[in-house]
matplotlib code that plots the C-alpha trace (Angstrom):
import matplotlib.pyplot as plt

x = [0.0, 1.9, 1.4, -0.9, -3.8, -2.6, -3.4, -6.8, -8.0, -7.1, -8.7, -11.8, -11.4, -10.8, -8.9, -11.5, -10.8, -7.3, -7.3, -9.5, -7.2, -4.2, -6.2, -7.1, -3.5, -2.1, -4.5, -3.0, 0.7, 0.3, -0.5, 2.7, 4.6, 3.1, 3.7, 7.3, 8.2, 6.7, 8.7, 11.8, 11.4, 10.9, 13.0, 15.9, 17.9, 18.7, 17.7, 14.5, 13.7, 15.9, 14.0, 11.0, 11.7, 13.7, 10.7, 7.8, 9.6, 7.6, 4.1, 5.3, 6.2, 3.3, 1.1, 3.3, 2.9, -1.1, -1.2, 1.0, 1.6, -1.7, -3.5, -1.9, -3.7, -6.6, -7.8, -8.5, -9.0, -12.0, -13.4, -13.7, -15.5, -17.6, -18.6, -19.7, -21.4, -22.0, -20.7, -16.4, -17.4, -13.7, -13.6, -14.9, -12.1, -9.5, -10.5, -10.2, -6.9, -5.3, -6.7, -5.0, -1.7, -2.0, -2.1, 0.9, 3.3, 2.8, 3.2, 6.4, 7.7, 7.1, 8.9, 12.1, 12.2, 15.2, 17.2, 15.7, 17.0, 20.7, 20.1, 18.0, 19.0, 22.6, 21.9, 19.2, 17.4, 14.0, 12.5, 13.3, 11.8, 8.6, 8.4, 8.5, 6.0, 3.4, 4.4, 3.5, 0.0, -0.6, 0.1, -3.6, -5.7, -3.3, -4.3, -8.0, -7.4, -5.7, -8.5, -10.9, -9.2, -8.8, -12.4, -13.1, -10.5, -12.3, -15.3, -14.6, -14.7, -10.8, -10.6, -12.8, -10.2, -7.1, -8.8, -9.1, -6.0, -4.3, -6.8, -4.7, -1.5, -3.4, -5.1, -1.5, -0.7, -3.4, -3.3, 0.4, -0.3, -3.3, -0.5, 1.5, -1.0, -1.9, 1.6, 1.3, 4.0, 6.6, 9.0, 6.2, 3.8, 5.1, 4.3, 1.1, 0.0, 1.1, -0.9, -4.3, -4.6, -4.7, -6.4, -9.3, -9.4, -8.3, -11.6, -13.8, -13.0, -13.0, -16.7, -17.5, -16.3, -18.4, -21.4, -21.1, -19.1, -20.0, -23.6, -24.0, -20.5, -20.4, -17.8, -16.7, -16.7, -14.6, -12.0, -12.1, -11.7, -8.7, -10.0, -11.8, -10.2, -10.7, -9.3, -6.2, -6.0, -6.1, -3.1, -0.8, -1.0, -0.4, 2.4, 4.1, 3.6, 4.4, 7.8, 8.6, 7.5, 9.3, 12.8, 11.4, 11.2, 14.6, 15.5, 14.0, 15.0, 18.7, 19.2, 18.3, 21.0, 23.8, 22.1, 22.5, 25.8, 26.3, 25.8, 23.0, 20.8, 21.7, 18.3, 16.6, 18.5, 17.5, 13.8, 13.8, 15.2, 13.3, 9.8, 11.4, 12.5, 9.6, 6.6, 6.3, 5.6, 2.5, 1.4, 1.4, 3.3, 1.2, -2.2, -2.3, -0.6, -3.6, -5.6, -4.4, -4.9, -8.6, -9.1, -7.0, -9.6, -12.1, -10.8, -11.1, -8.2, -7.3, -7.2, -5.1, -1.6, -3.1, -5.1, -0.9, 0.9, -1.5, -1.3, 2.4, 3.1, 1.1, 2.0, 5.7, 5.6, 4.5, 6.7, 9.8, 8.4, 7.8, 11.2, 13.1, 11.4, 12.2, 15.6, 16.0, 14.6, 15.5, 17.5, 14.5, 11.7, 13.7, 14.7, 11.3, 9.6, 12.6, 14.9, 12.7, 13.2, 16.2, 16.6, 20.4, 22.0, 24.6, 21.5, 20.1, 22.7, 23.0, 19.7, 20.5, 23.1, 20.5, 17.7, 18.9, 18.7, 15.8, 14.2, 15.9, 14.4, 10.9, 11.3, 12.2, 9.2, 6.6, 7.3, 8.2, 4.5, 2.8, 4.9, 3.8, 0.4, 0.2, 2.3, 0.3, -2.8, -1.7, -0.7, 2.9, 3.7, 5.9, 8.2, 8.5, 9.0, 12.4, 12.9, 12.6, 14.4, 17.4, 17.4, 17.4, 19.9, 22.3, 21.6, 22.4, 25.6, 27.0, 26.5, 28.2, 30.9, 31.7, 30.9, 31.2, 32.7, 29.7, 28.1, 24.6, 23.8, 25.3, 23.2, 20.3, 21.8, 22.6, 19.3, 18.4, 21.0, 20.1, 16.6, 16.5, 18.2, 15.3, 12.9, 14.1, 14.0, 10.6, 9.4, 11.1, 8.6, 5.9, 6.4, 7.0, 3.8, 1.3, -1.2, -4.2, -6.3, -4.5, -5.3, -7.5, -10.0, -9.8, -5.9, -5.9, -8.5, -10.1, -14.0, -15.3, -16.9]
y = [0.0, 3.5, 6.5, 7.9, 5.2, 5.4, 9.0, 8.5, 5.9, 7.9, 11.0, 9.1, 7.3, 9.9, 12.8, 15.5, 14.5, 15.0, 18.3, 19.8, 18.9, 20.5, 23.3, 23.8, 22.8, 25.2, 28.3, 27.7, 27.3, 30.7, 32.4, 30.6, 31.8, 35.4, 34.8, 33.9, 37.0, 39.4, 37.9, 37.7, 41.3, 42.8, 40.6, 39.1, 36.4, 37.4, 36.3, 36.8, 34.5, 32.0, 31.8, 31.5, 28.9, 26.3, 26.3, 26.4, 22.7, 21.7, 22.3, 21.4, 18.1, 17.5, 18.4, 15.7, 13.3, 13.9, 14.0, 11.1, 8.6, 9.3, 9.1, 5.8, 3.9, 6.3, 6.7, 2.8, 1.9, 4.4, 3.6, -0.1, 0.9, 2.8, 0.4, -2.5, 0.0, 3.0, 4.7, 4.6, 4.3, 4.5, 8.1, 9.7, 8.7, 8.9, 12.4, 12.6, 11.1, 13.4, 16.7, 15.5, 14.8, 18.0, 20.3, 18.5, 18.9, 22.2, 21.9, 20.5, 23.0, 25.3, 23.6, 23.0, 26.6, 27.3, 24.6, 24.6, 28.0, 27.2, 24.0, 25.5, 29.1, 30.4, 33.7, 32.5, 35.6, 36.4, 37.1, 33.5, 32.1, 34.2, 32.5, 28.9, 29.6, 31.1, 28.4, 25.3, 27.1, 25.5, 21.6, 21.1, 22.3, 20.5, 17.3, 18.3, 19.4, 16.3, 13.7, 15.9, 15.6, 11.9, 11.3, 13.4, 11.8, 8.4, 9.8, 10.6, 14.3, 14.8, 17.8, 19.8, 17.8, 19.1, 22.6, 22.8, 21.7, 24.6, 27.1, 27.9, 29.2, 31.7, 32.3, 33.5, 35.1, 37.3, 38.1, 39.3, 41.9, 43.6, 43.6, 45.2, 47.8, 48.9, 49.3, 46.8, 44.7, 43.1, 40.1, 38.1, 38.8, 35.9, 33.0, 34.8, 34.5, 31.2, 30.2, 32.4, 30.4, 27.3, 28.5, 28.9, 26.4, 23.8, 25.0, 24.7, 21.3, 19.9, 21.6, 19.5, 16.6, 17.0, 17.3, 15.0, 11.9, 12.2, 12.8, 10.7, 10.7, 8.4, 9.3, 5.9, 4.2, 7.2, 6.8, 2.9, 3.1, 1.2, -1.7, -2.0, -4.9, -2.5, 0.3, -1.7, -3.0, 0.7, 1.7, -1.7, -0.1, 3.4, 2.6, 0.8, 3.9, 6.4, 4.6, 5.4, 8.8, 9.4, 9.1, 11.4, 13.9, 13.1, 13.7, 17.1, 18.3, 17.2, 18.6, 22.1, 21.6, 21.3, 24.1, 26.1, 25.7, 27.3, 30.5, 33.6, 33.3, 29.4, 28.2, 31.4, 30.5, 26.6, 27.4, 29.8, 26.8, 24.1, 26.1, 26.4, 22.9, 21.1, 22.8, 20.2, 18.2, 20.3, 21.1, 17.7, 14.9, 15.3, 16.0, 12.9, 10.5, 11.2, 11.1, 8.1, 6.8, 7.3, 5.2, 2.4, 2.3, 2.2, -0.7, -4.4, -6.2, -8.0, -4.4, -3.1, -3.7, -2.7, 0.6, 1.6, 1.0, 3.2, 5.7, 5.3, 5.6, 8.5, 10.4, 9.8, 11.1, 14.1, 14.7, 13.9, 16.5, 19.4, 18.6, 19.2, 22.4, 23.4, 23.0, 24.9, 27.8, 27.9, 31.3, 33.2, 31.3, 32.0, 35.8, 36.3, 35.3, 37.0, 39.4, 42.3, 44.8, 43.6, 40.6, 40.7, 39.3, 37.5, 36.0, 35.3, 32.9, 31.3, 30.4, 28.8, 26.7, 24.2, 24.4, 21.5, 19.4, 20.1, 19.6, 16.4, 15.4, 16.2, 13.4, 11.2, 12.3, 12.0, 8.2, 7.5, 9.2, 6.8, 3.7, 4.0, 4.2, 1.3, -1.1, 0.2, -0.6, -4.2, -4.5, -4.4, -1.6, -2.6, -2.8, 0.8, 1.7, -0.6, 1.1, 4.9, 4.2, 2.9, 5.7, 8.4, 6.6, 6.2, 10.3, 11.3, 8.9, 10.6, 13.7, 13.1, 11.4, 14.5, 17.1, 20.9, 19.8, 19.8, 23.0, 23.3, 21.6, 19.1, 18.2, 17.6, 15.7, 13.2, 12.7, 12.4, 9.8, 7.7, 8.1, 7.1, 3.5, 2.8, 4.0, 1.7, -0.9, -0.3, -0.2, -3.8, -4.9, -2.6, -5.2, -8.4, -11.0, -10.6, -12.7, -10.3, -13.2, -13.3, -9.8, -8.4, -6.0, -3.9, -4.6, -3.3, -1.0, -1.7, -2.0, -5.1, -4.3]
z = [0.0, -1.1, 1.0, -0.7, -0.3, 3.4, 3.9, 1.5, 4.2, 6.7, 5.8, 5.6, 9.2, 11.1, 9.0, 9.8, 13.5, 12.9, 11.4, 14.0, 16.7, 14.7, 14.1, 18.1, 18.8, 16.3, 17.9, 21.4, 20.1, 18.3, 21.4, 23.0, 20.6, 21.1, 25.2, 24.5, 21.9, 24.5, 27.6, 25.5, 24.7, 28.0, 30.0, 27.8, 29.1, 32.6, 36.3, 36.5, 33.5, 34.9, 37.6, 36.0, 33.2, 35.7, 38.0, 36.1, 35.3, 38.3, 37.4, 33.8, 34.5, 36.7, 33.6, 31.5, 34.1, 33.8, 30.3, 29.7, 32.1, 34.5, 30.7, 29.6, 32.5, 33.5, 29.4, 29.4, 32.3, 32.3, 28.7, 29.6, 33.1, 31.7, 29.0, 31.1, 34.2, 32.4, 35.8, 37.1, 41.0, 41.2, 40.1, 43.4, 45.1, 42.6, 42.4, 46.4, 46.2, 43.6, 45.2, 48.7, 46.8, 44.9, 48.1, 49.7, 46.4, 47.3, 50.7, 50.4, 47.6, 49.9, 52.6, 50.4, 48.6, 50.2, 49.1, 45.9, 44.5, 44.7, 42.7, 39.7, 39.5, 39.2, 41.3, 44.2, 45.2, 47.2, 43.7, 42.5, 45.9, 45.7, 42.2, 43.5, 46.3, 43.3, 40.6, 43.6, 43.6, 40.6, 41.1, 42.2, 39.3, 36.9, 38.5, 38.4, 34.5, 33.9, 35.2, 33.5, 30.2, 30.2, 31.2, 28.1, 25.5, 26.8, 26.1, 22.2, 23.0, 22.2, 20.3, 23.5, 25.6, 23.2, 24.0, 27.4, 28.0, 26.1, 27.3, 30.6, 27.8, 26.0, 29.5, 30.4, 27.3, 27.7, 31.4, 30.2, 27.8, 30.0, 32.9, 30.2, 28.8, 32.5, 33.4, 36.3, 34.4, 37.0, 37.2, 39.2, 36.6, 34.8, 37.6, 38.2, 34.8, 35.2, 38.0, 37.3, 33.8, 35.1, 38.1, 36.6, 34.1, 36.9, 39.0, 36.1, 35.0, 38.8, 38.5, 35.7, 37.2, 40.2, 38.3, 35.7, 37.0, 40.8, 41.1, 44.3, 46.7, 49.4, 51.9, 53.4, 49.7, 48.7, 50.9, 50.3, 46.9, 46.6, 47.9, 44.6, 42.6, 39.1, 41.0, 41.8, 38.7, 36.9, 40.1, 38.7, 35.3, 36.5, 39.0, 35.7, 33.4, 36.4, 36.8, 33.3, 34.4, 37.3, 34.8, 33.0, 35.6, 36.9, 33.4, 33.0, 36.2, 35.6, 32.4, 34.1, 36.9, 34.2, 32.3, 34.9, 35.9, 32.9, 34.2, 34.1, 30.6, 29.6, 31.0, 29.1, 26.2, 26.5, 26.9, 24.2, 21.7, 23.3, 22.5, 18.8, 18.4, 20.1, 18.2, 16.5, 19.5, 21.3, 17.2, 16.0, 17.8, 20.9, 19.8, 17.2, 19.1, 21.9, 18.6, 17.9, 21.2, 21.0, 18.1, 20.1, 22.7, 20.0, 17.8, 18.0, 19.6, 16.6, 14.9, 17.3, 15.3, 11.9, 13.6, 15.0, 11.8, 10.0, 12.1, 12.7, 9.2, 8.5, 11.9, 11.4, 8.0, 8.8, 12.0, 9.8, 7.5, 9.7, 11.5, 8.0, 7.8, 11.2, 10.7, 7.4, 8.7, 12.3, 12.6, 10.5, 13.1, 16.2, 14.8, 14.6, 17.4, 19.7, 18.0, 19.7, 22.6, 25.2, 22.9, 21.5, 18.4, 20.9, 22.4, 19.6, 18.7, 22.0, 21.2, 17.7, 18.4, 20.8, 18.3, 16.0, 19.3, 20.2, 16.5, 16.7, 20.2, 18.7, 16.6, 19.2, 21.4, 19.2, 17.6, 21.5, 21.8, 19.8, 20.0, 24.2, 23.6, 21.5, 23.9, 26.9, 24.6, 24.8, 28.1, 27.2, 29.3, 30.8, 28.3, 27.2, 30.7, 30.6, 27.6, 28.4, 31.9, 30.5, 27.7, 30.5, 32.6, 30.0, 28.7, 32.2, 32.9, 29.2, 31.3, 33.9, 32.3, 30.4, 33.7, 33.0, 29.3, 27.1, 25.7, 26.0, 23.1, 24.0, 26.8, 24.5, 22.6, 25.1, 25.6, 21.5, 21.2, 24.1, 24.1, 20.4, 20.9, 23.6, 21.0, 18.2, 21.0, 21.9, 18.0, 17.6, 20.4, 18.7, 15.6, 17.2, 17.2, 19.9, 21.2, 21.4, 22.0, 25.2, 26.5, 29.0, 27.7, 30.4, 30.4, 26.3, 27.1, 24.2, 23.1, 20.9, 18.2]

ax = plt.figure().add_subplot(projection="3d")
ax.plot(x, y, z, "-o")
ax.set_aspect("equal")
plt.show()
């Protein structure tokens, strides 16, 4: 079958789907792009911005956590519930549970502030600590934004999902510019903008939640949920594809420290080429892959193999595509979107030099994307987990192996390389035979036909 046949089919199984999520995606990553020029142009690279980007890692990665591995059990796991008793009596609790957890990550961010500036920031000041404190504000909407949004995706609804998920960025982009044309602009106004878009987007969904999945709450059941036997069975899949998670996280958070020991601007600079080089991700990678990850749940289990190499093939064409663009035109994208105000040329540059990195970690990231939602889709989990974990050990031993003697580009390309043998790993699984006959619906999370 050529490629064009593929992309025929696929326009006609779900193409009009697809374009509507890369058309809500593409509104949202707009306005990022509009947040980023106007930060870049009033505040350069310097501390403040430091401060900023390396902590707003923390609500960041909780929001990949929710969207990716807290999806690739809950998104299942619900579906199939919800199938055979058209109610998840799990959910009550689960959303007990993640709201408790949610008030003590901030609890103990707040707790730690202290010894978290030194480690993140290369001038600590009572700026970057105010920062923290506002930025741990936000930990507990993005877990009520993130069980909304799977019940949704679950639900078919994944292009609302897609929205409300990038709602609380052009909440923030907004918020900035009437700080700006009020003259109430400040280095604070940045985690403040931060926390007030998801704020209220957060409250909303866990609103809708209330009202539409918890009609009748039962406090005793509530906190017993996980004696439930489906409840534990959805907390062994997550506690596999939170593992994977956790390395993640590690991941992120180490990359900053070397970053920052680079000295004042280098995590500026990193940010500013990350948001280049990974558009491709939050445009396209991202939003079809959880696309893709609808029809999964959708599809006979005999159909699961042919639904991912469809998709695979047609995803990864495009990715590879976009990235080649990308690259070509890198210095006019990234002059554009930052060569304005206290924005120099020497900055500039910084900023070039990592964008080829990052471009070629979008390409890792999204096939990684797909491929995990496909072997979590077949209850082999537990193999990209293995996978990813020993891609981010090995990216992080390279790093320390070479201490204070790669450049910042560098450090991202640790991760491309490493990252990328676990991915071709995990694909050879992808394509090995599988007994689907052997699965547990609610294991696949899959619907018969």
């Amino acid at each position: 079958m050529n490629l064009k046949v593929l992309l025929t089919r696929l326009v006609g199984g779900g193409g009009l789907l697809a374009l509507l999520t890369l058309a809500t995606s593409g509104l949202f990553k707009i306005a990022a792009f509009a947040r980023e020029a106007f930060i870049a142009s009033h505040f350069g690279l310097s501390s403040f911005t430091d401060a900023y980007f390396a902590f707003q890692q923390f609500p960041l990665i909780l929001c990949a956590f929710m969207f990716g591995a807290f999806s690739l059990a809950f998104t299942p796991a619900y579906a199939a519930e919800k199938r055979e008793r058209r109610q998840v009596t799990w959910l009550p609790g689960l959303l007990f549970y993640g709201s408790m957890l949610g008030i003590l990550l901030t609890l103990a961010t707040v707790v730690l502030t202290p010894w978290l500036l030194p480690l993140f920031t290369s001038t600590p000041t009572a700026h970057g600590a105010g920062t923290v404190i506002i930025l741990s504000c936000t930990f507990l909407p993005v877990i009520w934004l993130g069980i909304w949004a799977g019940t949704t995706i679950a639900n078919g609804n994944n292009v609302w999902a897609m929205f409300m998920a990038g709602l609380p960025y052009l909440s923030m982009t907004v918020l900035l510019i009437g700080l700006y044309a009020l003259g109430r602009l400040d280095a604070l106004s940045l985690p403040l903008s931060f926390l007030a878009g998801f704020g209220v987007v957060g409250a909303y969904t866990f609103v809708r939640i209330l009202a539409t999945e918890c009609p009748k709450m039962d406090l005793r059941a509530m906190l017993e949920t996980w004696r439930m036997p489906v409840f534990r069975r959805f907390l062994r899949q997550l506690t596999g594809s939170s593992i994977e998670n956790l390395g993640y996280s590690a991941n992120q958070l180490l990359l900053v420290f070397f970053l920052a020991k680079a000295g004042t601007g280098a995590v500026s600079a990193n940010t500013c080429a990350m948001r280049v080089g990974m558009l491709g991700f939050t445009l396209l990678g991202q939003p079809l892959a959880q696309l893709m990850q609808s029809k999964l749940c959708s599809a006979r289990p005999d159909a699961l193999a042919e639904v991912f190499k469809k998709w695979l093939l047609a995803i990864g064409s495009v990715v590879l595509a976009f990235a080649a663009v990308l690259y070509l035109a890198r210095e006019p994208i990234v002059s554009l979107v930052y060569l304005h105000g206290k924005f120099s040329l020497v900055e500039l540059k910084r900023v070039i030099e990592i964008v080829p990195a990052w471009v070629a970690y979008f390409v890792v990231s999204s096939l990684n994307a797909m491929v995990a939602r496909y072997l979590f889709a077949t209850a082999q989990g537990s193999v990209y987990v293995r996978r990813q974990l020993f891609g981010y050990l090995a990216a992080n031993a390279i790093r320390f192996a070479f201490w204070e003697r790669l450049s910042a580009p560098m450090v991202i390309w640790c991760s491309v390389i490493a990252e990328g043998c676990a991915l071709l790993l995990s694909l050879r699984s992808c394509f090995a035979p599988t007994e689907t006959g052997l699965l547990k619906p609610e294991m696949a999370g899959v619907q018969e036909a």
